[in-house]
C-alpha positions in Angstrom: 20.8 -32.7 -29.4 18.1 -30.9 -31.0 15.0 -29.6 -29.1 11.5 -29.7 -30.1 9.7 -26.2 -29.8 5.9 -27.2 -29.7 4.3 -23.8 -31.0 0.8 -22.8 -30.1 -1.6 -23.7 -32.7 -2.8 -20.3 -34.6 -5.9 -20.5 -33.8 -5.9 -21.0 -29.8 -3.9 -18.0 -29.9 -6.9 -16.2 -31.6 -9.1 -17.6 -29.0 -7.0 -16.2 -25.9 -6.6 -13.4 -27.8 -10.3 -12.7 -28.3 -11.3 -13.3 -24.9 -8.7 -11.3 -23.1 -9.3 -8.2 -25.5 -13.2 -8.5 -25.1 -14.3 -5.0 -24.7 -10.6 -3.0 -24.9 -11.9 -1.4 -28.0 -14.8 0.6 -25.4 -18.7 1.3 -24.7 -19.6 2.5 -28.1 -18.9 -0.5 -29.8 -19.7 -3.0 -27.3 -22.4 -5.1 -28.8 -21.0 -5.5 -32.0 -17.8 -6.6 -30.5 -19.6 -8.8 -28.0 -21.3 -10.7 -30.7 -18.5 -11.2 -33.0 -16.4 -12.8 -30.2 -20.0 -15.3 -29.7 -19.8 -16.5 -33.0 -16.5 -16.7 -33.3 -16.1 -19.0 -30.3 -19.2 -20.4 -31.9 -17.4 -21.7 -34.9 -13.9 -22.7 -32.8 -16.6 -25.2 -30.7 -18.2 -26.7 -33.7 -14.6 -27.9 -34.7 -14.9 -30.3 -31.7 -11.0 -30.2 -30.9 -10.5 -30.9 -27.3 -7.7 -28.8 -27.0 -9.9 -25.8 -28.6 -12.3 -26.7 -25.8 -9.7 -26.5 -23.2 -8.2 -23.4 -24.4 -11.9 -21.6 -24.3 -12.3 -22.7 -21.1 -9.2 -22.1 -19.2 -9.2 -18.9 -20.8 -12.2 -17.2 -19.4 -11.5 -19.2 -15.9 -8.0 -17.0 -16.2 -9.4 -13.6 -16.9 -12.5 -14.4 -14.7 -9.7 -14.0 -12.0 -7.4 -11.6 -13.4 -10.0 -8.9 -14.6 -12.8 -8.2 -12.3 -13.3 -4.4 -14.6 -14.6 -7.0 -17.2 -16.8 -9.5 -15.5 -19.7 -7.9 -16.5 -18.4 -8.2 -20.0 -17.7 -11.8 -19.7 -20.9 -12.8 -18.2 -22.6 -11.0 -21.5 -20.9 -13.4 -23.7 -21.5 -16.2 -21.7 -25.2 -15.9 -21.5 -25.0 -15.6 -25.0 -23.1 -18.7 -25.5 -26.0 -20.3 -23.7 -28.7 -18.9 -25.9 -27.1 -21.3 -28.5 -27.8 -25.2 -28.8 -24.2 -25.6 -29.7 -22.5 -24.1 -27.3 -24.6 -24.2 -24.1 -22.0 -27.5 -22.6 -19.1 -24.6 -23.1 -21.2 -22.4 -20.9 -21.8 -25.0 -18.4 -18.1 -26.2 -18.5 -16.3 -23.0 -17.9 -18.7 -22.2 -14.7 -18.0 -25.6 -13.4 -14.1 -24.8 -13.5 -15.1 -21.9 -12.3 -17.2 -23.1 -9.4 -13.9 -25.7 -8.6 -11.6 -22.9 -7.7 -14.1 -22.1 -4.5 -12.2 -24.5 -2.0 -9.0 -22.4 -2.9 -10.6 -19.3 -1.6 -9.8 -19.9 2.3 -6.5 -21.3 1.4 -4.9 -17.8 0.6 -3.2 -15.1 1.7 -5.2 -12.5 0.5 -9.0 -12.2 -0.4 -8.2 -11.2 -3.8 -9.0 -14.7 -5.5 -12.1 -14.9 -3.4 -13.2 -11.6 -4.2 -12.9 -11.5 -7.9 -14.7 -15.1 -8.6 -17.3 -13.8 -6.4 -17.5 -10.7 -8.3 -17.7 -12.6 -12.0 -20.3 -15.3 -9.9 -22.4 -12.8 -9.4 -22.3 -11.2 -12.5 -23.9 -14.8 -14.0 -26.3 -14.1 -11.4 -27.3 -11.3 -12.9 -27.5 -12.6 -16.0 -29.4 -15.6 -15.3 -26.3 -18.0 -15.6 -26.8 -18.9 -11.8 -29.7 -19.4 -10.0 -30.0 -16.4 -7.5 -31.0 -18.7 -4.0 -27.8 -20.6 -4.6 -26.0 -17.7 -4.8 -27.8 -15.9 -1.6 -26.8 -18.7 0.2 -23.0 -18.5 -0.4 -23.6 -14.9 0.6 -25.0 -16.4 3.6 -21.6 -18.7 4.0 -19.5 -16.0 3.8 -21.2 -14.0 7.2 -21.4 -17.5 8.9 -17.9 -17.0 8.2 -17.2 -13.6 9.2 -19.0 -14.0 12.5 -16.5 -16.6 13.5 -13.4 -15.4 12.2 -11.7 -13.1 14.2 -10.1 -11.8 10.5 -12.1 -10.0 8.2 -11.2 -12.1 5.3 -14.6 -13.2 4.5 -16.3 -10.0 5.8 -13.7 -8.4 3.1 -14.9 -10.9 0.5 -18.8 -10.4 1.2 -18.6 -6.8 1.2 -17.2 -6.6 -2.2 -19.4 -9.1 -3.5 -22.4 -7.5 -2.4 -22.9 -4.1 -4.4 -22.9 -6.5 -7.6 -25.3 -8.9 -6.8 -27.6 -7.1 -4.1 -30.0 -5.7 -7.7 -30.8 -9.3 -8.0 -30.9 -10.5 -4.3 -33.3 -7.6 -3.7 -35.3 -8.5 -6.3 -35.4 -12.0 -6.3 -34.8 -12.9 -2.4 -35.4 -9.7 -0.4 -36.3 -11.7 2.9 -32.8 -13.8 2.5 -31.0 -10.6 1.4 -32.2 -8.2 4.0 -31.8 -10.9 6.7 -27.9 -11.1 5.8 -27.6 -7.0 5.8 -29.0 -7.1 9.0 -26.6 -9.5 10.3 -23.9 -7.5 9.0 -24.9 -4.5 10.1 -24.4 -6.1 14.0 -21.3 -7.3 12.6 -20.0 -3.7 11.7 -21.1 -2.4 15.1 -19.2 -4.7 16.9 -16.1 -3.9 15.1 -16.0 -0.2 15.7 -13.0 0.3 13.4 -12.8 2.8 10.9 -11.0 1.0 7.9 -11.4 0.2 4.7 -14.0 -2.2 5.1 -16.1 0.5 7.2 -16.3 3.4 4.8 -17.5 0.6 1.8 -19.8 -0.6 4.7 -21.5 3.0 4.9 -21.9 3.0 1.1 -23.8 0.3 1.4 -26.3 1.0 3.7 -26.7 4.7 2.4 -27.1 3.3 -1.1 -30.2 0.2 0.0 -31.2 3.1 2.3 -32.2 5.3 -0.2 -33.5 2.9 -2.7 -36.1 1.9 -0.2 -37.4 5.2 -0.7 -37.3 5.6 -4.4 -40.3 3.8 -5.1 -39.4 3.9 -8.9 -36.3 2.1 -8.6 -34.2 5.1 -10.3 -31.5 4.9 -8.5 -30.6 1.1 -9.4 -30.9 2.2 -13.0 -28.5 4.7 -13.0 -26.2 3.0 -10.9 -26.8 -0.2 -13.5 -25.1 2.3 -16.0 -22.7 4.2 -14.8 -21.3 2.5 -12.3 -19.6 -0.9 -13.9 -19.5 -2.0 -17.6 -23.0 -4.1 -17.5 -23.1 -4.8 -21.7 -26.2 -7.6 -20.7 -28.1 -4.6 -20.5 -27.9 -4.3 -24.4 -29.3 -7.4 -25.4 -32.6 -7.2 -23.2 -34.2 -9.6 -25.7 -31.0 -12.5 -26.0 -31.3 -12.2 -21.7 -35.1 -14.0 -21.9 -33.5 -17.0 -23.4 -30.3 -17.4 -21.0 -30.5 -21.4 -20.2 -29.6 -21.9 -15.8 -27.1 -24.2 -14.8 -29.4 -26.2 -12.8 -26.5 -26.2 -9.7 -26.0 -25.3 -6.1 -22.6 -24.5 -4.9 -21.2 -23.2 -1.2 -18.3 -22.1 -0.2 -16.4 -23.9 2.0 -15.8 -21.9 5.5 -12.6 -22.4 6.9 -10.9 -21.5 10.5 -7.6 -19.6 9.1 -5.1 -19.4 11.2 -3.3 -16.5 9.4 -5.4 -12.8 10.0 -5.6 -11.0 7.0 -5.9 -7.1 7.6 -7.6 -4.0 5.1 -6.0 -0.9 5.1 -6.5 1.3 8.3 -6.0 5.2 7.2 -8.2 6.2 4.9 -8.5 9.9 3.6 -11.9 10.3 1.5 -12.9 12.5 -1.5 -16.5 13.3 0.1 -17.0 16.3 -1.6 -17.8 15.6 -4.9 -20.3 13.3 -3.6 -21.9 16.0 -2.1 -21.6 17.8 -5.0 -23.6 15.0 -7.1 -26.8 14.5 -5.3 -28.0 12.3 -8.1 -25.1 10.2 -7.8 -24.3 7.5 -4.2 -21.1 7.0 -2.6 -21.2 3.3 -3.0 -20.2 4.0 -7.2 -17.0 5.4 -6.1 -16.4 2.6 -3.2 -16.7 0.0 -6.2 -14.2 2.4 -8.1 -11.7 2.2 -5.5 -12.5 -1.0 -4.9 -11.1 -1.8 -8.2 -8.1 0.2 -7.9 -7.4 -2.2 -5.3 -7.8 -5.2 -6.7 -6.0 -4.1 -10.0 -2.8 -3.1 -8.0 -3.5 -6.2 -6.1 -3.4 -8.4 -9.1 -0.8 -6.4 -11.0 1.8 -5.3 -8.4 4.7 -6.6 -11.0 3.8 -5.0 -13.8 3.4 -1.2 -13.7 2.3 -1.2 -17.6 -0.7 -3.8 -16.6 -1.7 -1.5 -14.2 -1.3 1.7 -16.3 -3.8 -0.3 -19.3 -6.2 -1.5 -16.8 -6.8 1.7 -15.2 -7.1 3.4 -18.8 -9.6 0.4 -20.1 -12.1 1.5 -17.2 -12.2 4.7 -18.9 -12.9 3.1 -22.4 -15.4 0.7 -20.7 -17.7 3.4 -19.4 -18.3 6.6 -21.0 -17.9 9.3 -18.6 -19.4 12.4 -18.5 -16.5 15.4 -17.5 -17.5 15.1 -13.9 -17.6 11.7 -13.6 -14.1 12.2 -15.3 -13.5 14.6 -12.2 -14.4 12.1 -10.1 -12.4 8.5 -11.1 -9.0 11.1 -11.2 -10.0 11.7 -8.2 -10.8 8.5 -6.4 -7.7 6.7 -8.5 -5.2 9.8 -7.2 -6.7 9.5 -3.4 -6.7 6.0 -3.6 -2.9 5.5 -4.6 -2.2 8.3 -2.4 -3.9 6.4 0.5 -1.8 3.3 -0.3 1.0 5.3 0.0 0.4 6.4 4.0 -0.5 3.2 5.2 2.2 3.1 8.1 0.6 0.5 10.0 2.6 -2.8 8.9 1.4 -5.0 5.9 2.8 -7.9 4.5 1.6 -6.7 1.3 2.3 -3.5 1.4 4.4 -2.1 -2.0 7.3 0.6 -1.2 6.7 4.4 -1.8 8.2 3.8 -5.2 6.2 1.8 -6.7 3.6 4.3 -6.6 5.7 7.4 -7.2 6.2 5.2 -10.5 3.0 4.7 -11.0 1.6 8.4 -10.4 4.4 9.2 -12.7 3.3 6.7 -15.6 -0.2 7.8 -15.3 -0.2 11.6 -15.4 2.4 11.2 -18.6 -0.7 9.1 -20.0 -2.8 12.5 -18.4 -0.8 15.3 -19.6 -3.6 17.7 -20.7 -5.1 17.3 -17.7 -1.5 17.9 -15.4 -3.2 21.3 -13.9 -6.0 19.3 -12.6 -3.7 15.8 -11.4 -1.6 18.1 -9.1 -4.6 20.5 -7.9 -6.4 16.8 -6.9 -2.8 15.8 -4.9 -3.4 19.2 -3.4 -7.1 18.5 -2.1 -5.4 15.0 -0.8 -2.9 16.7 1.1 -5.2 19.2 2.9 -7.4 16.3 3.8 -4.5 14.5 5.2 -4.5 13.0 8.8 -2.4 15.5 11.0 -1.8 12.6 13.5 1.0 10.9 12.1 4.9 11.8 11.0 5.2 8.6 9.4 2.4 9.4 6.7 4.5 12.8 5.8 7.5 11.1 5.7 6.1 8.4 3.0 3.9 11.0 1.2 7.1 13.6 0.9 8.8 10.5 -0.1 6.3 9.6 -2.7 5.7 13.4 -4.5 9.3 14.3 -4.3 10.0 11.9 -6.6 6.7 12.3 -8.5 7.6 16.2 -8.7 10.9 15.6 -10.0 10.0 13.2 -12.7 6.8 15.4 -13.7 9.6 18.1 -15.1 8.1 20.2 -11.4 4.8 21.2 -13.3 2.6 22.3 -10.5 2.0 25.9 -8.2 4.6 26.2 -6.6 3.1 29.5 -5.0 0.2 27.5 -3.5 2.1 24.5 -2.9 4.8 26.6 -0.7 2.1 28.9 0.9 1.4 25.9 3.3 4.7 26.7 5.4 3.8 28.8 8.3 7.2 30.1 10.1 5.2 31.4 13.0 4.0 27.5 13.5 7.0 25.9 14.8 5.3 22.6 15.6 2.8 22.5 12.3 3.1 19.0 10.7 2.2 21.3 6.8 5.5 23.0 7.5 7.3 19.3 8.7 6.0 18.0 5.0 7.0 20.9 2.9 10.5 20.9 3.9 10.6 16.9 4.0 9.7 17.2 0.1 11.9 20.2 -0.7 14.3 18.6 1.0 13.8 15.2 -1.0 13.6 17.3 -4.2 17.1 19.2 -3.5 18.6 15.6 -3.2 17.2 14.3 -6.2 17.8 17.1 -8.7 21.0 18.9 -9.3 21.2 22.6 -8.4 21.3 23.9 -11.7 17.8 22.2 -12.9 16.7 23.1 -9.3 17.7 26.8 -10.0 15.5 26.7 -13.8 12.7 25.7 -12.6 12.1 26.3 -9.2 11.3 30.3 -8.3 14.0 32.4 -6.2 11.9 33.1 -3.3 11.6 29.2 -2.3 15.3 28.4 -3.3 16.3 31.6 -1.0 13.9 30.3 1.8 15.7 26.7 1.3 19.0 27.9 1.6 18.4 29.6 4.9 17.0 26.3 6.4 20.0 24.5 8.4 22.5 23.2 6.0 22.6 19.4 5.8 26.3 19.1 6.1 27.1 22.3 7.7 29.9 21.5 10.3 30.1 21.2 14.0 31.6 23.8 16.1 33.9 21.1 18.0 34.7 22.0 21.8 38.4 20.3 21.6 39.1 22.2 18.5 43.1 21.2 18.6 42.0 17.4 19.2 39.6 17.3 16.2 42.9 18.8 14.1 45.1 16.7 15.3 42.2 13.8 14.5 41.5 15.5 11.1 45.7 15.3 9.8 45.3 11.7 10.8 42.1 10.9 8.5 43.9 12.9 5.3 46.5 11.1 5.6 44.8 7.8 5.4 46.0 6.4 8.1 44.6 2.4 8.7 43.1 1.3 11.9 46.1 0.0 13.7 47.6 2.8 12.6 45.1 5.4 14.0 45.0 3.5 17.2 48.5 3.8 17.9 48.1 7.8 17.3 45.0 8.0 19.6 46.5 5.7 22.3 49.7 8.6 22.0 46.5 11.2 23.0 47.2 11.5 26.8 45.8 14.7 28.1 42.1 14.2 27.3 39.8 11.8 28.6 39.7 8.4 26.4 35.8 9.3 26.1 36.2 12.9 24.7 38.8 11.7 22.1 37.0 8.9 21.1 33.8 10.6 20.7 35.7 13.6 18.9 37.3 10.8 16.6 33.8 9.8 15.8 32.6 13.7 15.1 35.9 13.9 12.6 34.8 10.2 11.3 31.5 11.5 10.4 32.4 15.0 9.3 34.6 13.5 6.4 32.1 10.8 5.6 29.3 13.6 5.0 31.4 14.9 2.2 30.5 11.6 0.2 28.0 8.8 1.1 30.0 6.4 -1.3 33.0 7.1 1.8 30.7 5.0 4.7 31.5 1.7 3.6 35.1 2.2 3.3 35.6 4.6 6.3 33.1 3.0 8.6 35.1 -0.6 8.0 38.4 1.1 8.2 38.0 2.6 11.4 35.4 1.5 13.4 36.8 -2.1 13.6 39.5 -1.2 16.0 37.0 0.4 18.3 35.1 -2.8 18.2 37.8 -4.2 20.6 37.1 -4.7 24.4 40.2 -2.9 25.3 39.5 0.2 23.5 36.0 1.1 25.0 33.2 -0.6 26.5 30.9 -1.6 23.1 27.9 -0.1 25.4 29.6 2.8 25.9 30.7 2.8 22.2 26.9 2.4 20.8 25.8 5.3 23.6 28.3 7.9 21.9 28.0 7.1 18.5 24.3 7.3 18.6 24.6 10.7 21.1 26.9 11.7 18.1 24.6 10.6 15.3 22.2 12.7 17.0 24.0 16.1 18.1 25.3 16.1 14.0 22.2 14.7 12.1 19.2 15.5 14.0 17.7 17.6 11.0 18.8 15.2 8.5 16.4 12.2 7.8 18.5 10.7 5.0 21.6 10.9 7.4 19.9 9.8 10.3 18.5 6.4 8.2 22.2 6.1 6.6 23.9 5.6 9.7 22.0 4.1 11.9 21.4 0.9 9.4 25.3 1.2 8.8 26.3 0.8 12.4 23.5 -1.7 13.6 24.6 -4.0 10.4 28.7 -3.7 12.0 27.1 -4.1 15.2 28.4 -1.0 16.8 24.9 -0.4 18.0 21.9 -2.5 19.2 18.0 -2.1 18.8 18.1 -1.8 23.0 20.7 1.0 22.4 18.1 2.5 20.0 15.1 2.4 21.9 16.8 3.8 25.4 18.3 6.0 22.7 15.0 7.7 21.8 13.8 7.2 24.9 16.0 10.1 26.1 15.9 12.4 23.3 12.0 12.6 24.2 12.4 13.2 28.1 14.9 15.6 27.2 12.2 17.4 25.4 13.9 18.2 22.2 12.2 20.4 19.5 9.3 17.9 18.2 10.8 17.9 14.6 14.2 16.3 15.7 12.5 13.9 17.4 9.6 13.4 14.4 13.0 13.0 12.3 14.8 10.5 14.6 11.1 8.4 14.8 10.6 8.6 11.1 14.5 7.0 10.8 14.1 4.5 13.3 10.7 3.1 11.8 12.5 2.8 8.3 15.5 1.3 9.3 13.2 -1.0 11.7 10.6 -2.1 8.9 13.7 -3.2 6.7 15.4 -5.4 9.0 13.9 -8.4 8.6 15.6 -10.5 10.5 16.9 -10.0 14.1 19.5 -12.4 14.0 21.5 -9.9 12.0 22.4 -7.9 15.1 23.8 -8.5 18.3 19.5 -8.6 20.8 17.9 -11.3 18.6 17.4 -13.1 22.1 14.1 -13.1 24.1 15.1 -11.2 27.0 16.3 -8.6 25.1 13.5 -8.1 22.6 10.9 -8.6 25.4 12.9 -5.5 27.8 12.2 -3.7 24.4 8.4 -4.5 24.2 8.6 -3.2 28.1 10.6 0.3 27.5 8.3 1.0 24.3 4.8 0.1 26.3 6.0 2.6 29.1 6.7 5.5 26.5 3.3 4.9 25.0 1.7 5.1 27.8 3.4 8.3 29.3 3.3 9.6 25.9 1.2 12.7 25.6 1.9 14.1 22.2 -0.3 11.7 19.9 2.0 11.9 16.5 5.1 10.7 18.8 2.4 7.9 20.6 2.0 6.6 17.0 5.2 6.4 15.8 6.2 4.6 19.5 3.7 2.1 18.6 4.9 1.6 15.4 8.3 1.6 16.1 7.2 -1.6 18.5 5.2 -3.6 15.7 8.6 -3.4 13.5 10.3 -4.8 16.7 7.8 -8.0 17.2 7.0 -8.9 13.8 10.8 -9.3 12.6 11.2 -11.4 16.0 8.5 -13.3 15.3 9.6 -14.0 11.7 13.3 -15.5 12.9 11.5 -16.8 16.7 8.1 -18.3 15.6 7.9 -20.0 18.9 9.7 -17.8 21.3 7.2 -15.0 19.7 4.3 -17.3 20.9 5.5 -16.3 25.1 6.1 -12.9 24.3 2.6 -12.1 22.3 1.0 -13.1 25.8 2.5 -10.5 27.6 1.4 -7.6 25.2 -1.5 -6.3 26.4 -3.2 -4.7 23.1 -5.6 -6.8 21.2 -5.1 -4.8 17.9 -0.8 -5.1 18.4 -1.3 -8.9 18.9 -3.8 -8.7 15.6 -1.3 -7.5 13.3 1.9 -9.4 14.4 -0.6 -12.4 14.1 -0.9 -11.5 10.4 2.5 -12.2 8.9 
C-alpha cells in the first residue's frame, strides 16, 4: 500500500529558515539583515494562512529556547514586528506561547529551559516588549524561591537572568532591583561555597559596584556593546514606537524534590581581567555562561556546538584582545568541565571534550601557537588538590595532543617534570599524558615527532609490561608450559591439584602471576583467558572466594601498581566474573595506604577504583548489592577520611564513597533512604540526593 509523504510547504520552510539564520551572516550587516527578515515575515502574515501563523510562532518559541547567543537578536525583530499595525497580534502571540512554557520551568532536571526563556524575557524587557515591574517581580519569585529551596535551581536561574535585565531594573525599578541584590547577597553568604554560582555572584556585585560610582553610566555602555549581540541598539528611533504587551506573568515556585548541583572546581582566567581595567569580570561570566548553556543544549551534536561557538564570534566584533580573551574563557571553560570529579548526572565523558577541543582548534589553526600556550596557562592554574582532575585532564589532552598532529612545546611542556620532586602532582600529570600518548600512537609516529630527549626519558620510566621476578621460579615454569599449551580449566586443575610440594596458596597465587603475565602480552587475551581459567577457581573446593579476591587483588597490585590502564582493566574484569567484591576493594585500598606505599601507586590505584566505580551503575551486578554490605563500606571509607591526612588521597576517599552510594541508591531507592541517615555530611547527602 502506498504511503502519503506530506512535504513541508516551500514557504514555511523559508520562514524557519529565516528565523533560525537571523544574524549568522554577523555584526556588520545586522540591520539590513534584521529588517529584511521584518518584512519578510511581514508579507508571510498578510497571507493570513494559519499554518503560516503557526509556523512563525512556534519557530521563534523554538530558538527562543535553543539559542540564548541570539535573544538579543530576536527581541530586535520582535519589537519591530510590533512597530507595525499588521503584525503587532504575531508579536503578542509568540510571547504568550512564550510566557506558557513558565510552569515547565520547575518541572526539569536542569535550569537550562528556565534559564534561557528568562534570558530572551528579559531581552523584550529591554526592548520595551515587557513591562519592566512585571518582570522585577518574577525576579522577585525566583529569590522567594531560592531562599526556600535547599537546591540552587532557581538561585542558578536568577543569577543568569540578572546581568541582562539588571540595565533596565536599575533604571526603571532601582528600589525593587536593589532590594532583591540585597537579599541575594545574604543568600550568597549563607552558602559559603565556592562554585560556579559564586564566582558569577562576585561579577555581579563588582560590576553594580562600580557603576554606582561612574556617575556617567560608561560602563553600562560599553558593556551594552561588547558584551552580547544587542542589534535594538541600532534602531534607536523604531525602539520609541515598540507597542507593551499590556501583561503580568510569575513564575510558578515549586518545592523540587530532586537537587540540582553547578559545577564545584572552578579554575579562573583572572588575569586578563586585570590586564583590561576598562573591561568587568561579569562580560566574561556571561561568556562562560554561554559556553554552558550551548554545551548544555547541544551535548549530541558536536558540529552544533562547533557553529554556535564560531557564530558568537560573527555576532560581536572583537577587538584582538577580546579575541585573546573568549579563546580563553571557551578553552578554560571546557577544560574546567573536563575536571569536574565530583559526580554529576549530567556530566559528558573526557571524550566528548577531547573531541570537541579537537574540532575547534582545526576550525583555529592559525592561531594553534596561542590554543596550546592558553591549555598551558590552565594547567599552571590547576588545583594541586586532586589526582582525579590529572587523571581526566591527561585523559582529555592525550587525546587532544595526538589528534592535533603533537603541535605544541614540547620543551616547555616537558620542563614541568621535576625528578628531584618525588611526590609533585606536575610530574604525576606529565607521565599520566605521556603515558596516554605512548598508548594511543604507534612508536614510529611517536619517534617523528616527538624529540629524543623525552622519548629517552620515557623509556627509562618503569616498563608497563616488564615482568615479575617470581620467587618460585620452577613453579611459574611448570605453570607457564601449562598455559602454552592451552590447556582448558579442568584440564589445568588436574595439573595444579598434581602440585604437591608448595602451599595451595603460593601456587595458586603464582598461577594467577603466570595468568596475568600472558594476558599483558594482549588485552584482546582477558576475555578468553580470564573465562577459561578463572572459572575453575570460582569453586568452593579450590580456594576460599575471599581468599581468592584477597590474592588476585594483592596480585593486581604487586604487578600493575604503575599502570592505570591495567589497574582499570582488571579490576572491572574480575568484579563483573565476581572473583572480587567492592568490600574486597575498599579493605583492599585500605591497606595499600596504611602500608604507606609511594603516593603515586596509591594516586594510581584511587584514580582506577573511582573509574571503575563511576561506571558501574548498578550494584546488583556483583556479589555486595545488599545493605549491610554497602553500609560496612560507607563505615570503612568514613574512617579513612577521617584519619586521612594527605588531602589529594582524602578527596579521592570521598569520592570513591559518593560512586558507592549513588549506584546503591539507583538499584535500592528505599534501602538508600536508611542508609543516607547515617551519613553524617550534609554536602555527601546533597549530591546522592541529586540523581
Amino acid at each position: 500500500m502506498l504511503q502519503i509523504q506530506h512535504q513541508t510547504p516551500p514557504e514555511i520552510n523559508r520562514i524557519r529558515q529565516l528565523i533560525c539564520r537571523a544574524g549568522d551572516e554577523g555584526a556588520d550587516t545586522f540591520k539590513k539583515d534584521l529588517q529584511k527578515i521584518v518584512d519578510v515575515l511581514g508579507e508571510y502574515y498578510q497571507q493570513n494562512k494559519q499554518e503560516v501563523k503557526d509556523a512563525m510562532i512556534q519557530s521563534f518559541i523554538q530558538c527562543a529556547k535553543l539559542l540564548p547567543l541570539k535573544s538579543g537578536i530576536y527581541a530586535t525583530i520582535l519589537a519591530l514586528l510590533s512597530t507595525k499595525q499588521i503584525t503587532q497580534s504575531l508579536t503578542d502571540q509568540i510571547i504568550l506561547g512564550l510566557l506558557e512554557h513558565l510552569p515547565q520551568i520547575a518541572q526539569e532536571e536542569t535550569p537550562i529551559l528556565g534559564q534561557t526563556i528568562l534570558k530572551f524575557l528579559s531581552e523584550l524587557m529591554n526592548v520595551g516588549l515587557l513591562n519592566t515591574v512585571s518582570f522585577v517581580e518574577c525576579l522577585y519569585d525566583l529569590e522567594g524561591g531560592a531562599e526556600n529551596e535547599q537546591s540552587p535551581f532557581y538561585l542558578q536561574i536568577l543569577l543568569t537572568t540578572i546581568p541582562h535585565a539588571m540595565i533596565k531594573a536599575m533604571e526603571k525599578n532601582q528600589i525593587e532591583f536593589k532590594n532583591i541584590i540585597q537579599n541575594v547577597e545574604v543568600l550568597m553568604t549563607k552558602r559559603k561555597t565556592e562554585d560556579r554560582l559564586f564566582h558569577l555572584w562576585q561579577s555581579i556585585r563588582n560590576f553594580l559596584n562600580n557603576q554606582e560610582k561612574d556617575a556617567h553610566t560608561q560602563i553600562f555602555q560599553q558593556f551594552l556593546k561588547t558584551s552580547y549581540p544587542r542589534p535594538y541598539l541600532l534602531f534607536p528611533d523604531e525602539m520609541t514606537q515598540v507597542r507593551q504587551l499590556r501583561r503580568g506573568f510569575k513564575i510558578p515556585i515549586v518545592k523540587r524534590t530532586q537537587i540540582w548541583r553547578p559545577q564545584q572546581i572552578l579554575v579562573l582566567n583572572d588575569e586578563i581581567r586585570s590586564q583590561n581595567n576598562n573591561k568587568t569580570d561579569i562580560q566574561i561570566e556571561i561568556t562562560r555562561q554561554w559556553i554552558y548553556e550551548t554545551i548544555d543544549l547541544f551535548k549530541t551534536n558536536r558540529q552544533q556546538i562547533v557553529f554556535q561557538f564560531q557564530l558568537y564570534q560573527n555576532c560581536i566584533k572583537l577587538s584582538p584582545s577580546q579575541e585573546a580573551q573568549f579563546r580563553q574563557t571557551l578553552i578554560f571553560t571546557l577544560l574546567n568541565m573536563v575536571i569536574e570529579v565530583i559526580p554529576r548526572k549530567d556530566q559528558l565523558s573526557t571524550a566528548f571534550y577531547s573531541g570537541l577541543l579537537i574540532h575547534l582548534s582545526q576550525r583555529n589553526s592559525d592561531n594553534i601557537k596561542e590554543w596550546n600556550e592558553t591549555i598551558e596557562q590552565f594547567i599552571d592554574l590547576m588545583p594541586q588538590n586532586n589526582i582525579l582532575i590529572i587523571e581526566q585532564l591527561s585523559d582529555c589532552l592525550s587525546h587532544y595532543f595526538c589528534n592535533s598532529n603533537f603541535k605544541l612545546n614540547w620543551d616547555k611542556f616537558f620542563g614541568k617534570y621535576n625528578p628531584d620532586e618525588t611526590d609533585s602532582i606536575n610530574n604525576y600529570l606529565v607521565i599520566m599524558i605521556f603515558r596516554k600518548l605512548f598508548l594511543l600512537v604507534s612508536v614510529d609516529k611517536i619517534t617523528d615527532l616527538v624529540p629524543k630527549n623525552i622519548i629517552d626519558w620515557y623509556n627509562q620510566l618503569q616498563d608497563i609490561t616488564k615482568p615479575l621476578d617470581f620467587e618460585q621460579i620452577s613453579l611459574a615454569e611448570k605453570i607457564n608450559s601449562y598455559l602454552q599449551q592451552k590447556l582448558n580449566g579442568i584440564e589445568m586443575l588436574e595439573q595444579l591439584k598434581l602440585i604437591t610440594n608448595h602451599n595451595p596458596d603460593i601456587v595458586i597465587q603464582t598461577f594467577l602471576e603466570c595468568l596475568l603475565q600472558c594476558i599483558s602480552k594482549s588485552i584482546t587475551h582477558l576475555n578468553v583467558l580470564s573465562k577459561r581459567y578463572l572459572s575453575f577457581l570460582l569453586q568452593p573446593n579450590i580456594i576460599k572466594p575471599e581468599k581468592l579476591g584477597e590474592i588476585m587483588l594483592q596480585t593486581i597490585f604487586r604487578m600493575w601498581n604503575h599502570s592505570v590502564f591495567h589497574l582499570k582493566v582488571y579490576l572491572k574484569e574480575f568484579l563483573n566474573l565476581e572473583v572480587i567484591s567492592n568490600l574486597q576493594i575498599i579493605n583492599w585500598l585500605n591497606d595499600i595506604i596504611k602500608q604507606k606505599s609511594d603516593n603515586f601507586k596509591i594516586y594510581n590505584v584511587l584514580i582506577a577504583i573511582n573509574d571503575v566505580f563511576r561506571k558501574q551503575t548498578k550494584l546488583d551486578q556483583v556479589q555486595d548489592c545488599t545493605y549491610e554490605n554497602v553500609k560496612e563500606i560507607n563505615t570503612i571509607l568514613t574512617q579513612m577520611i577521617e584519619q586521612e591526612q594527605d588531602i589529594i588521597i582524602q578527596s579521592s576517599l570521598e569520592n570513591i564513597q559518593l560512586q558507592i552510594l549513588i549506584a546503591f541508591k539507583s538499584t535500592n531507592g528505599s534501602q538508600s533512604e536508611k542508609l543516607l541517615k547515617e551519613i553524617k555530611s550534609t554536602q555527601i547527602k546533597q549530591i546522592i540526593m541529586s540523581f
